[in-house]
N, C-alpha and C positions, 0 to 999 in steps of 0.2 A: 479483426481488431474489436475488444471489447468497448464498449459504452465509454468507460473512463479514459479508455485508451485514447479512443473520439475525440474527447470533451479535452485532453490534454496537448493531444496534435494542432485542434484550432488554438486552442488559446498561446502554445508556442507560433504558429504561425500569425495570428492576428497582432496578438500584445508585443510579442517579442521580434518580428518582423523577418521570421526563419521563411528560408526557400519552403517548398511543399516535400521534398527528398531532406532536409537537415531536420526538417519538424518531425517526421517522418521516423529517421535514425532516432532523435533521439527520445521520441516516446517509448518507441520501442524499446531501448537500451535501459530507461528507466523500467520498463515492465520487466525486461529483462532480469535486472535489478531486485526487484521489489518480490517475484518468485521464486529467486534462488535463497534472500533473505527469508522467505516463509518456510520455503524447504529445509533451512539449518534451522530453524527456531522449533519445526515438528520435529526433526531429528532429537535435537535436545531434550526435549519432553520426555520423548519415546526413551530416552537411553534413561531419563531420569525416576520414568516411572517403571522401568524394568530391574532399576537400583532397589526402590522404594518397594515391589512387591518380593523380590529376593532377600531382604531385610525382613519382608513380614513373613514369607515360609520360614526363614532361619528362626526366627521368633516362636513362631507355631510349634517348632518340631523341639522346642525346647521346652518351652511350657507342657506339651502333650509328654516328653520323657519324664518332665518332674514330676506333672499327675499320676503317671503310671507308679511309679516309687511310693510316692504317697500312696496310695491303693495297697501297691504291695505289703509295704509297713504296717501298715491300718489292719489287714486282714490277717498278716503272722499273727500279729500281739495278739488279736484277738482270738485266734484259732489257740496260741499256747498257751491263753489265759482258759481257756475249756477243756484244755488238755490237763491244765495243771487243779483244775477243778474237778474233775471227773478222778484223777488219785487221791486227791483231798476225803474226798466224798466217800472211800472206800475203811 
């Protein structure tokens, strides 16, 4: 039994005037309790922060194709604006 676990058995036994086996049960049941509630609340997290990074790669990979286009655009124009200068020039 941990510390609080302790500190909750006497005080159900002393304040509340439980046997030493009912004080017993139901700390336990409360601990019980109170670790399964932790466990759904990290689950929660977990799923929500596995939502939230899958959103940010879907994000990444979009911006990263749009830059690429932009790059590409950038560099035709520019390569058939020296193509078209180089017959000018003749």
């Amino acid at each position: 039994m941990g510390a609080v676990n302790i500190k909750l058995y006497d005080l159900l036994k002393t304040d509340f005037h439980l046997s030493d086996k009912k004080a017993m049960e139901f700390a336990q049941a409360i601990q019980e309790i109170a670790v399964s509630e932790a466990k759904n609340e990290s689950h929660n997290y977990k799923s929500e922060l596995k939502e939230d990074m899958l959103r940010l790669e879907i994000k990444m990979e979009q911006n990263k194709s749009e830059l690429l286009l932009k790059w590409f655009i950038g560099l035709f124009v520019a390569l058939a604006l020296m193509i078209i200068g180089l017959y000018i020039k003749k």
